[in-house]
Backbone as CSV, one residue per row, in Angstrom:
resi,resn,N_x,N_y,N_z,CA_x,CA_y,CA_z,C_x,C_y,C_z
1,UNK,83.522,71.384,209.722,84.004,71.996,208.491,82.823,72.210,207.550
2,UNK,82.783,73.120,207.082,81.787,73.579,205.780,81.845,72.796,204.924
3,UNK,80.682,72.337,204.236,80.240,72.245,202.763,79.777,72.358,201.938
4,UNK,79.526,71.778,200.887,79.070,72.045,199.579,77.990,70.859,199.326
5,UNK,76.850,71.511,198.475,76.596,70.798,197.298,76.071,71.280,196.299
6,UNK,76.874,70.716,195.001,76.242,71.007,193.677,74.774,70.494,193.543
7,UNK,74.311,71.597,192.162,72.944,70.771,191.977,73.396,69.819,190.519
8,UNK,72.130,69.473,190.949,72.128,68.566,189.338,72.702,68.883,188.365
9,UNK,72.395,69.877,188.058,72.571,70.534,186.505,74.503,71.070,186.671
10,UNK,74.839,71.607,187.743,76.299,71.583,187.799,77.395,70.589,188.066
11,UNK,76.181,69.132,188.879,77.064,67.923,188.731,77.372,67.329,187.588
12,UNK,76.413,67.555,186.932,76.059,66.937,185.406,76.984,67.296,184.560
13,UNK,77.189,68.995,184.357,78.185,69.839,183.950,79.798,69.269,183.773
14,UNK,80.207,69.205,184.917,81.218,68.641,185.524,81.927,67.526,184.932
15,UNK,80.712,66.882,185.078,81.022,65.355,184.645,81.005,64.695,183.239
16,UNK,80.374,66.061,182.237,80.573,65.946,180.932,81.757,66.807,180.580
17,UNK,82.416,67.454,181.581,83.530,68.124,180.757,84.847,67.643,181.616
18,UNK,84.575,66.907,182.543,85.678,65.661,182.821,85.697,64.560,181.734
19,UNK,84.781,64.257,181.047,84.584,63.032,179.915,85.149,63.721,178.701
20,UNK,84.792,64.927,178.642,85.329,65.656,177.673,87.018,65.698,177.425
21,UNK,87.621,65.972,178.719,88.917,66.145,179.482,89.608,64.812,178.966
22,UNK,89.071,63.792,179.716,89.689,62.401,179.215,89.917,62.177,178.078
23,UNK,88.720,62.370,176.805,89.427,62.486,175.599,90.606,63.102,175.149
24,UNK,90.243,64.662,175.252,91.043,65.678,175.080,92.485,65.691,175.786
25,UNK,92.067,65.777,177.039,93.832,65.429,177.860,94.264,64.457,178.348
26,UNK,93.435,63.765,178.451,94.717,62.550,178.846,93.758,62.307,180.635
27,UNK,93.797,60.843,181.311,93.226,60.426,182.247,93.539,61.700,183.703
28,UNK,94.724,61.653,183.547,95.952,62.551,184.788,95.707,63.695,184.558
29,UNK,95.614,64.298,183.519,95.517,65.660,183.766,93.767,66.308,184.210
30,UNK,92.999,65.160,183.483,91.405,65.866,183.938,91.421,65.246,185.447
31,UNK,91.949,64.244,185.833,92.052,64.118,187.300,92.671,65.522,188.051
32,UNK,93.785,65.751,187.764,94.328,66.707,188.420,93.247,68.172,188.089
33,UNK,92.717,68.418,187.201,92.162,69.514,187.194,90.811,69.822,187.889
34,UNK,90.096,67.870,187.808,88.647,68.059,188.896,89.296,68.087,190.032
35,UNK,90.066,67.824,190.640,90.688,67.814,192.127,90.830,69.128,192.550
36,UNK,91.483,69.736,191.831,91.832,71.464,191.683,90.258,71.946,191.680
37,UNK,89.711,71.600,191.404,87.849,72.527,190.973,87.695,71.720,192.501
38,UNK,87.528,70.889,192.675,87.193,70.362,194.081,87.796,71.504,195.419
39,UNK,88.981,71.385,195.372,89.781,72.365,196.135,89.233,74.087,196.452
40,UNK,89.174,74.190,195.571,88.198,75.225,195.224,86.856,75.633,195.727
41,UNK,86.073,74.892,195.146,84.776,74.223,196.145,84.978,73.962,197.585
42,UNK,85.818,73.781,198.120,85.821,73.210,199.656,86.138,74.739,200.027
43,UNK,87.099,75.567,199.380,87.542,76.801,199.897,86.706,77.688,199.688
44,UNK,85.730,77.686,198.817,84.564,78.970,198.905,83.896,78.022,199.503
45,UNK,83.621,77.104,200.074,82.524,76.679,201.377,82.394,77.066,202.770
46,UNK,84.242,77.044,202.774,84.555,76.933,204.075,85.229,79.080,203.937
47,UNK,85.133,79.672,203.332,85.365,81.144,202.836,84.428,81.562,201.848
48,UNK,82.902,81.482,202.341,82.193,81.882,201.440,82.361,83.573,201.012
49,UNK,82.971,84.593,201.636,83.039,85.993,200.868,84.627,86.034,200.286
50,UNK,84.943,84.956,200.156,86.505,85.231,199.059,86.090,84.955,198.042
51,UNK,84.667,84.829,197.381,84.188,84.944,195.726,83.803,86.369,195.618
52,UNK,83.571,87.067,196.891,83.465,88.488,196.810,84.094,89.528,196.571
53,UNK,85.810,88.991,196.900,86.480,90.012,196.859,86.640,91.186,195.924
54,UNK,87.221,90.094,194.584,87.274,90.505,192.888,85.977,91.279,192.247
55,UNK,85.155,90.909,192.567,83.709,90.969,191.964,83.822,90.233,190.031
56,UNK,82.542,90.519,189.770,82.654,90.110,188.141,83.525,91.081,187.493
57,UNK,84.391,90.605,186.242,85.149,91.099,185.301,84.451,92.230,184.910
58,UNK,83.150,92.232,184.491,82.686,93.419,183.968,81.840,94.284,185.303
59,UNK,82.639,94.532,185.780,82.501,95.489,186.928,83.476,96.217,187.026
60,UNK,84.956,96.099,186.639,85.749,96.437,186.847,85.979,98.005,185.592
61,UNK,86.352,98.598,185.970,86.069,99.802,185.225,86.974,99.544,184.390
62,UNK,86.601,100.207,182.698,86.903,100.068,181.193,87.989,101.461,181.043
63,UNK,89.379,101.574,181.270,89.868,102.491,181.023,90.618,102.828,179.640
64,UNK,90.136,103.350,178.510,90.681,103.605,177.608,91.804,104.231,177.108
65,UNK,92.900,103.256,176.621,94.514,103.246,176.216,94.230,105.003,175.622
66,UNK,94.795,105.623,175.512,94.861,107.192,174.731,95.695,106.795,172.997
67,UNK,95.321,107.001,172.441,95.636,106.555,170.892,96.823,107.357,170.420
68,UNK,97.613,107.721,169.814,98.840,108.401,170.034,97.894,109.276,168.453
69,UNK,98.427,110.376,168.315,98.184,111.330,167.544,98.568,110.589,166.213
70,UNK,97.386,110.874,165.091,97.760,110.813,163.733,98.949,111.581,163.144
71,UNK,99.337,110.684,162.375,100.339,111.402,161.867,100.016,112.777,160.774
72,UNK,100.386,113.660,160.412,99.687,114.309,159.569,100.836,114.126,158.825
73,UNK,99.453,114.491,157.442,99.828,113.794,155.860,100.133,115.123,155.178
């Protein structure tokens, strides 16, 4: 099976905004949410081009709503 490893600087990451979490939410829920980021991690290891699919947000083309006509005064 595929794996992972973080570097430093993203273990580090992690682990200050799990500490963060514990304050903020509560023991259970930053558990449940690093588990979920874990999950994650194992699945783009083991599916490294399913981060490919989507691409970045700003890639996605900017289609502009059409503004409805001023009213005339």
């Amino acid at each position: 099976m595929p794996s992972y490893e973080l570097s430093i600087e993203a273990a580090a990451d992690i682990e200050l905004k799990g500490n963060d979490g514990i304050t903020t939410l509560g023991f259970a829920q930053t558990l449940k949410y690093q588990l979920a980021l874990e999950s994650r991690f194992e699945l783009l290891a083991q599916f490294p081009r399913i981060g490919l699919l989507r691409g970045p947000a700003s890639a996605r083309p900017v289609v502009p709503r059409e503004q409805p006509p001023l009213a005339a005064e």
